[in-house]
BAKOLKOL-497873 format. One record per residue: residue number from 1; residue in three letters; x, y, z of N, C-alpha, C, O in turn. Coordinates in steps of 0.2 Angstrom, whole numbers, plus 5000, padded with zeros to 4 digits. Atoms other than C-alpha are relative to their C-alpha. Example, Ala and Ser with C-alpha at 12.3 -4.5 7.8 and 13.67 -1.06 7.14 Angstrom:
{tinu 1,'ALA',{5004,4994,5000},{5062,4978,5039},{5004,5006,5000},{5009,5005,5003}}
{tinu 2,'SER',{4996,4994,4999},{5068,4995,5036},{4996,5005,5003},{4999,5011,5004}}
This chain:
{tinu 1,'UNK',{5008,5001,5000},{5038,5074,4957},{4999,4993,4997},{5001,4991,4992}}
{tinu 2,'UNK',{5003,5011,5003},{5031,5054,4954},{4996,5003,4995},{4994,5009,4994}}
{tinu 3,'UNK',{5003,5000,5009},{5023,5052,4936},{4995,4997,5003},{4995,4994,5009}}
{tinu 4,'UNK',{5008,5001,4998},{5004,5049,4938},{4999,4998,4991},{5001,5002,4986}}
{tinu 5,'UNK',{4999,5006,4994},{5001,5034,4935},{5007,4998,4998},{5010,5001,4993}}
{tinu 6,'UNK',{4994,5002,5000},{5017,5026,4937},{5001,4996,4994},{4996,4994,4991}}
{tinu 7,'UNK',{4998,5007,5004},{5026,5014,4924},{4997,4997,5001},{4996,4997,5007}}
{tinu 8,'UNK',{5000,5007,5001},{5018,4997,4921},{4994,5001,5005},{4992,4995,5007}}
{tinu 9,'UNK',{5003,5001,4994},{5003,5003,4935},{4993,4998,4995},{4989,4995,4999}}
{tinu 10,'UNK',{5003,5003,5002},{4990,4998,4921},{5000,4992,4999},{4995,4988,4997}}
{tinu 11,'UNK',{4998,5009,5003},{4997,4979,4918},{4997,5000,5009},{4999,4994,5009}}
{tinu 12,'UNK',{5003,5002,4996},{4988,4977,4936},{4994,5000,5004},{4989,5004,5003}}
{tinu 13,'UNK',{5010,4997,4998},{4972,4976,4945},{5000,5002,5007},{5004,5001,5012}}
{tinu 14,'UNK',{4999,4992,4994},{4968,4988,4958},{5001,4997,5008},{5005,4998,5013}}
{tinu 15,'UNK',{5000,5006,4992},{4964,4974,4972},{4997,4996,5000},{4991,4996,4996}}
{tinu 16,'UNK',{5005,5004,5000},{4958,4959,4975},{4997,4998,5008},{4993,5001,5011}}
{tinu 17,'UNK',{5005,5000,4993},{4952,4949,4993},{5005,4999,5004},{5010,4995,5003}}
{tinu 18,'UNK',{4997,5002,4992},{4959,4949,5010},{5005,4994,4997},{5003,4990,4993}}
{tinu 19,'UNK',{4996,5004,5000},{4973,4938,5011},{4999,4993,5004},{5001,4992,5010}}
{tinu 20,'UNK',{5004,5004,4995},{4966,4921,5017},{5003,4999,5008},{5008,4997,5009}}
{tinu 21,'UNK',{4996,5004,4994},{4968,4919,5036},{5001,5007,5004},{5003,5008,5010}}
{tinu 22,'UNK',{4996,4990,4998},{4973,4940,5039},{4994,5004,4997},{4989,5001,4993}}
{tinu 23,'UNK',{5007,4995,5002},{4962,4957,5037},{5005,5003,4994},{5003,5007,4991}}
{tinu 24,'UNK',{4994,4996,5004},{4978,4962,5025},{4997,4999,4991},{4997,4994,4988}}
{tinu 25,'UNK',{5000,5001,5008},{4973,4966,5006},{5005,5003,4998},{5007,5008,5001}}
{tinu 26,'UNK',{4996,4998,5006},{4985,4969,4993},{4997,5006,4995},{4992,5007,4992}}
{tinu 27,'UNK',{5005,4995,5008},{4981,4983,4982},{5007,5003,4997},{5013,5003,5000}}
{tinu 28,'UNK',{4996,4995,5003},{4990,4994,4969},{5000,5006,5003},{4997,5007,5008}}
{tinu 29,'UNK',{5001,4995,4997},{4993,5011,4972},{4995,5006,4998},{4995,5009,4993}}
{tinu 30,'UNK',{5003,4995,5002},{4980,5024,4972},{5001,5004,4998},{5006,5007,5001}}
{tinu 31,'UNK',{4996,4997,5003},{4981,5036,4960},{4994,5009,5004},{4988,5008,5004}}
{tinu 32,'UNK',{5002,4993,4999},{4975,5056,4967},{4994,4999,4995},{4994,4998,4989}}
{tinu 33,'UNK',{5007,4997,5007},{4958,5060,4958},{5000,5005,4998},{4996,5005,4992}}
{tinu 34,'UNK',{4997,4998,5005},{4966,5075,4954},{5004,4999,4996},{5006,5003,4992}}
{tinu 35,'UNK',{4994,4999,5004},{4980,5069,4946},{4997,4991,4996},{5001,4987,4994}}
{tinu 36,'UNK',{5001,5006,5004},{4969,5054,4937},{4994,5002,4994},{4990,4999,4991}}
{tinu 37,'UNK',{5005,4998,5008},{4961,5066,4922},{5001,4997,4993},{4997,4996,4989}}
{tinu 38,'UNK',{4999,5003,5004},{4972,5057,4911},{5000,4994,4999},{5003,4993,4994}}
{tinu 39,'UNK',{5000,5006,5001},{4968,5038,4914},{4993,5002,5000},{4991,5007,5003}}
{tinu 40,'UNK',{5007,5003,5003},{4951,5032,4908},{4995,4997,5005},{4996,4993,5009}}
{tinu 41,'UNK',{5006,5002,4995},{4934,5031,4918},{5002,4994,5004},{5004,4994,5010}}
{tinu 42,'UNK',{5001,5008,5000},{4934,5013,4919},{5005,4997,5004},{5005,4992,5008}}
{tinu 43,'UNK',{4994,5005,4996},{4953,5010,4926},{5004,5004,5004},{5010,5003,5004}}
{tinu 44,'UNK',{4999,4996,4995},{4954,5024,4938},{5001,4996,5007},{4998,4990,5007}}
{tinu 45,'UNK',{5001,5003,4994},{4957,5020,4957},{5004,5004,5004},{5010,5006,5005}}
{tinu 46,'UNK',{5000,4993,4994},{4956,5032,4970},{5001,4997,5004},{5001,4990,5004}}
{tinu 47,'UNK',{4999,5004,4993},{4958,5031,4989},{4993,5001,5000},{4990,4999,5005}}
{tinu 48,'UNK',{5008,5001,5000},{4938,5034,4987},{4998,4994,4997},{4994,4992,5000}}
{tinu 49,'UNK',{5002,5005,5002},{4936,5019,4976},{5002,4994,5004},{4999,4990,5006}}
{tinu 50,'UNK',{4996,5006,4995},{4948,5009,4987},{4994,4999,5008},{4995,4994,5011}}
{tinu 51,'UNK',{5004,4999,4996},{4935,5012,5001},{4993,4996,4997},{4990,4991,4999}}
{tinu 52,'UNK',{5007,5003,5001},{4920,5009,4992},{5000,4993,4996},{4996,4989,4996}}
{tinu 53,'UNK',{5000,5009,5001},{4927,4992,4985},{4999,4996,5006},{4996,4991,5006}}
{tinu 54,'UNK',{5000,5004,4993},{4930,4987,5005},{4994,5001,5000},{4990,4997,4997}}
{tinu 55,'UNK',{5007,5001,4998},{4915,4991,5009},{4994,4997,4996},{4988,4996,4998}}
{tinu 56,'UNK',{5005,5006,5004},{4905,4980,4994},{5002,4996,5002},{5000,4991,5000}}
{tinu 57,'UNK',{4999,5008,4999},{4913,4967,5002},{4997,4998,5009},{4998,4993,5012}}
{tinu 58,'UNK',{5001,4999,4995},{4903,4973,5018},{5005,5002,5006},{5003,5003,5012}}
{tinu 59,'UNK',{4995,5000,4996},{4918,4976,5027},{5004,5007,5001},{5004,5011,4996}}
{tinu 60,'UNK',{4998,4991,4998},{4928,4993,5035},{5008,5001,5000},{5012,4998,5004}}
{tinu 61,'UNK',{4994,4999,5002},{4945,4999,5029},{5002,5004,5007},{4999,5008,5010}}
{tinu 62,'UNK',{4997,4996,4994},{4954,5005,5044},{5007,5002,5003},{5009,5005,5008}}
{tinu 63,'UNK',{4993,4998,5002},{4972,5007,5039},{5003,4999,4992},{5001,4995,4988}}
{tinu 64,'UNK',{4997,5003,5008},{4982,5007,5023},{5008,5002,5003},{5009,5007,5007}}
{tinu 65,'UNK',{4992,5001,5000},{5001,5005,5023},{5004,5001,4995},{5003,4996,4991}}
{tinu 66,'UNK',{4999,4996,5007},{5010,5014,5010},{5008,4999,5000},{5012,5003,5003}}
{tinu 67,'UNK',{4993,5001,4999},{5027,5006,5005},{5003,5002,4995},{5008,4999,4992}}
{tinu 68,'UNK',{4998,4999,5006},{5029,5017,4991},{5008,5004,5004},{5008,5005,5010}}
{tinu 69,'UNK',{4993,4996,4997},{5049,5028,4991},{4998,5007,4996},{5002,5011,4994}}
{tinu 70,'UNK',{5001,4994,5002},{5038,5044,4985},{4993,4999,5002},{4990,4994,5004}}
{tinu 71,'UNK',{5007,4998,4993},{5024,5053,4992},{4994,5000,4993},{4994,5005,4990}}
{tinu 72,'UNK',{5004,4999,5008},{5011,5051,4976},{4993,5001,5005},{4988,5000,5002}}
{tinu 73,'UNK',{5008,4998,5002},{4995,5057,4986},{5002,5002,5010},{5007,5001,5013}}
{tinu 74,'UNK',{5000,4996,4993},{4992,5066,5004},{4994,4996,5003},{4989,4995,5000}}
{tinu 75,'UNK',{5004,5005,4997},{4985,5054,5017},{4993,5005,5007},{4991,5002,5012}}
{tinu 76,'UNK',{5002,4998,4996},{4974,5069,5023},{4994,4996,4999},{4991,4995,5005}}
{tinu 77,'UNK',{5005,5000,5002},{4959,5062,5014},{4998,4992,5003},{4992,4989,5003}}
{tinu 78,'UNK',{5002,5007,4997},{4960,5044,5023},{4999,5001,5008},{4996,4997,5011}}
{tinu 79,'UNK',{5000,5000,4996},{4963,5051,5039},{4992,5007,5003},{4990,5009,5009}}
{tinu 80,'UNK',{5007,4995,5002},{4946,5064,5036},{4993,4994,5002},{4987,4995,5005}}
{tinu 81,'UNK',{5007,5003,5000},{4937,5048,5034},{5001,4994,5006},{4997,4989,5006}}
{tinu 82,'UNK',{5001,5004,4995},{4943,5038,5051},{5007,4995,4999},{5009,4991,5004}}
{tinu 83,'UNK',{4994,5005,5002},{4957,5029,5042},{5006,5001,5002},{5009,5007,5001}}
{tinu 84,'UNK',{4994,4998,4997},{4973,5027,5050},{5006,4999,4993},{5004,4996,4989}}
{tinu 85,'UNK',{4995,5001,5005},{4989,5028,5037},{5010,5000,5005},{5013,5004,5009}}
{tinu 86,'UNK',{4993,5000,5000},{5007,5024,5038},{5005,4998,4997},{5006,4992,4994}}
{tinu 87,'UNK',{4996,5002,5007},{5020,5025,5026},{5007,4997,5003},{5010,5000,5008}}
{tinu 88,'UNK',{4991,5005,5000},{5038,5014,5026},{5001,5003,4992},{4998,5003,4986}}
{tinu 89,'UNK',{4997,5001,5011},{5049,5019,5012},{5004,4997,4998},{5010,4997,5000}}
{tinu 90,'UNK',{4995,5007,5001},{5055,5004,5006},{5001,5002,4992},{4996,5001,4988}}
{tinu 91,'UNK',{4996,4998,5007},{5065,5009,4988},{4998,4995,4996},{4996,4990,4999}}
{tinu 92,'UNK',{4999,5005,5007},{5062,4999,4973},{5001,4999,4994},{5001,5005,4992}}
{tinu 93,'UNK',{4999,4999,5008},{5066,4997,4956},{5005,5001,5001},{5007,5006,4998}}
{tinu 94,'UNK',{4995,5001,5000},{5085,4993,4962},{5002,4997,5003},{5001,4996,5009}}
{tinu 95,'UNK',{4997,5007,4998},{5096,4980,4964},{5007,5003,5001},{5011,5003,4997}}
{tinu 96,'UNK',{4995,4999,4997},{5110,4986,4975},{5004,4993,4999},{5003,4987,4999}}
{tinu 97,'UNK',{4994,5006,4998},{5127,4977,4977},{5000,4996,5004},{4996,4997,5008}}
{tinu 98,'UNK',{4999,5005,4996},{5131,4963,4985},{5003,5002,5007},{5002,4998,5012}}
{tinu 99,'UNK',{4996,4997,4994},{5142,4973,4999},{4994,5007,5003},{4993,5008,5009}}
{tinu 100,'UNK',{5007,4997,5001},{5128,4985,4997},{4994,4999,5006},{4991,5003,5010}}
{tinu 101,'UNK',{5006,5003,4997},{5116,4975,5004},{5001,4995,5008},{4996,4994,5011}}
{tinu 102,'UNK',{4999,5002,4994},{5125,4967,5018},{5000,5006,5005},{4999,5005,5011}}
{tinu 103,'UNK',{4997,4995,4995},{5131,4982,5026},{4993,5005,5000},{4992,5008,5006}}
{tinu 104,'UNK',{5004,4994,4997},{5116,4995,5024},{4992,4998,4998},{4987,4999,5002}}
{tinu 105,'UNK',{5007,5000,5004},{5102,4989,5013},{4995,4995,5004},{4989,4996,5005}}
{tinu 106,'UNK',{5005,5006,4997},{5097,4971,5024},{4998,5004,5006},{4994,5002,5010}}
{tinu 107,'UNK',{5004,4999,4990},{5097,4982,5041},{4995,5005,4999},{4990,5004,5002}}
{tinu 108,'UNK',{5007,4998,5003},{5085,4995,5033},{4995,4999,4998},{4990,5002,4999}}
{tinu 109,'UNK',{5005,5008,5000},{5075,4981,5026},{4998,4997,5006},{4992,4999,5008}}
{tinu 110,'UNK',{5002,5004,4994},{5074,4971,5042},{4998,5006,5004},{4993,5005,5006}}
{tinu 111,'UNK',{5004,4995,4996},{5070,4987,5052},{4993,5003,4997},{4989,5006,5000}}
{tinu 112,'UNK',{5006,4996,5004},{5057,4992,5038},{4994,4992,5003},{4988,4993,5006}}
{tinu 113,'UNK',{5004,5002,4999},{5050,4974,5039},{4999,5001,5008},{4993,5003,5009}}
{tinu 114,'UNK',{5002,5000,4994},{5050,4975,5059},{4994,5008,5001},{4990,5007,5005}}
{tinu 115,'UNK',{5005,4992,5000},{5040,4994,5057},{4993,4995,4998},{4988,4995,5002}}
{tinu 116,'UNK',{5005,5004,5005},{5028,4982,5044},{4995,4997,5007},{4989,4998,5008}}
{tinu 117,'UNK',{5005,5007,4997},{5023,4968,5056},{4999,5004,5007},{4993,5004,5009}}
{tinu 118,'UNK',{5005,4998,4996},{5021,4979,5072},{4996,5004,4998},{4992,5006,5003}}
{tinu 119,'UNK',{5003,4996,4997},{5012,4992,5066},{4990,4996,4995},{4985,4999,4994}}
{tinu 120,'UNK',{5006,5001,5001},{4998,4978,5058},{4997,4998,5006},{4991,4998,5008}}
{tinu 121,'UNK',{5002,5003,4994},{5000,4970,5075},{4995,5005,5004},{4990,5002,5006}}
{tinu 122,'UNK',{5001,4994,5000},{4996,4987,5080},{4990,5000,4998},{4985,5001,5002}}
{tinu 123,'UNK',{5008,4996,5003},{4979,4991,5070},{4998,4993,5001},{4992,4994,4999}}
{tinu 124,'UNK',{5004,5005,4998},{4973,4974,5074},{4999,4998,5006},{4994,4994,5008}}
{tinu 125,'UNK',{5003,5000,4993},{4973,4976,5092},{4993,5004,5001},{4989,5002,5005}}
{tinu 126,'UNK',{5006,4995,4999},{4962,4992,5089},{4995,4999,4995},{4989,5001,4995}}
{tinu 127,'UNK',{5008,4999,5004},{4952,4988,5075},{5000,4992,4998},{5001,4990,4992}}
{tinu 128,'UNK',{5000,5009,5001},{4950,4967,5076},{4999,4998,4992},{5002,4995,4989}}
{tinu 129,'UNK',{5005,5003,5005},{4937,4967,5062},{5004,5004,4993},{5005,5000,4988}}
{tinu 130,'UNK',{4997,4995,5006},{4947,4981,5050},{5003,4995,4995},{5005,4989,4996}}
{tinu 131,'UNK',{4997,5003,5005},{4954,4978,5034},{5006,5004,5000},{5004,5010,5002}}
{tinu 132,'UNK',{4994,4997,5000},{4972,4985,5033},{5003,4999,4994},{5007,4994,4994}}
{tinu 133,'UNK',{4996,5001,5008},{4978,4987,5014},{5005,5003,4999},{5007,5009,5002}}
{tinu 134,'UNK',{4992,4999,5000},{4995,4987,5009},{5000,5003,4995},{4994,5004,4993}}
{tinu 135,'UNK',{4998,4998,5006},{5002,4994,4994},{5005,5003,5000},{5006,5007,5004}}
{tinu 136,'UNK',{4996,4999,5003},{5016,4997,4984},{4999,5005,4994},{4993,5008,4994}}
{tinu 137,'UNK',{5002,4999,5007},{5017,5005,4965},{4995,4995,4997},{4989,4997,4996}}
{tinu 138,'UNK',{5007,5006,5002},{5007,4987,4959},{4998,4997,5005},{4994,4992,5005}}
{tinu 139,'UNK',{5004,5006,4995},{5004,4979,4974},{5003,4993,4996},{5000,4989,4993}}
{tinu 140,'UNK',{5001,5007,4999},{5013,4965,4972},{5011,4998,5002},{5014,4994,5006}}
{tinu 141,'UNK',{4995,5000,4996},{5031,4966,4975},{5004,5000,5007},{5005,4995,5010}}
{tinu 142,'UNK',{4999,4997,4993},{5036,4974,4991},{4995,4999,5004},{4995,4997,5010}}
{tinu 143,'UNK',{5008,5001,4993},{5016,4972,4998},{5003,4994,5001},{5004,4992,5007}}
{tinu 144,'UNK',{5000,5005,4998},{5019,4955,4993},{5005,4995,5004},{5002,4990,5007}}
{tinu 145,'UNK',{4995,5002,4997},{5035,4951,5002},{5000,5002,5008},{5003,4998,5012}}
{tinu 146,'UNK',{4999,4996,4991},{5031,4962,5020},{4994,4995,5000},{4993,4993,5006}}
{tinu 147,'UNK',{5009,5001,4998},{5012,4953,5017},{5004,4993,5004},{5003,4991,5010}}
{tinu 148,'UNK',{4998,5007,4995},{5021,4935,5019},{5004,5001,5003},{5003,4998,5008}}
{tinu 149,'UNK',{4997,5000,4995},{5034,4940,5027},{4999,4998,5009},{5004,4998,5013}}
């Protein structure tokens, strides 16, 4: 069972803007609003709050992409609201071997990024204008690697 909030998931900030140039935002991971009685009004961040930040910025969430390696929330409540979801489970928080990594980890990788880039290709054909948020545990690792990738 995943620890609510994660290690180190307060050293970040929840999201910031669109990626210049792409509808792709970076975020952290949203934390269940059930399972966020124990962090602080103020530094909560639900897939409701994630929604109502895109939209202050006038703009429509219309996929999130979920490259956590556990399941920390149920994507009933994104797809309730119109929102498409697709998760890759890309590992983290380990540094396999060098043999390791040629032989199993980089073709898992390379197939997880090719899952990545079609399926923004994907929700960009069907929804031009959409914002399509990525996330990791902080959003910045993994998001950030598949984002420029």
């Amino acid at each position: 069972m995943p620890r609510y909030p994660p290690d180190r998931w307060f050293d970040y900030t929840s999201l910031g803007v669109p990626v210049k140039g792409t509808r792709l935002l970076p975020i952290k991971l949203p934390i269940p609003s059930e399972k966020s009685s124990n962090i602080p009004f103020h530094l909560r961040f639900t897939l409701g709050d994630l929604i109502n930040c895109v939209e202050s910025y006038n703009q429509k969430l219309t996929c999130v992409i979920d490259l956590t390696y556990a399941n920390y929330y149920s994507p009933k409540f994104l797809r309730d609201n119109n929102i498409s979801y697709h998760k890759i489970y890309v590992e983290g928080h380990t540094i396999p071997n060098s043999k390791t990594v040629e032989q199993q980890v980089l073709i898992k990788f390379r197939i997880d990024c090719f899952r990545f880039i079609n399926m923004v290709n994907k929700e960009r054909e069907q929804s031009p204008d959409g914002i399509i948020a990525v996330h990791c545990t902080h959003g910045v690792n993994r998001t950030g690697y598949l984002i420029c990738r």
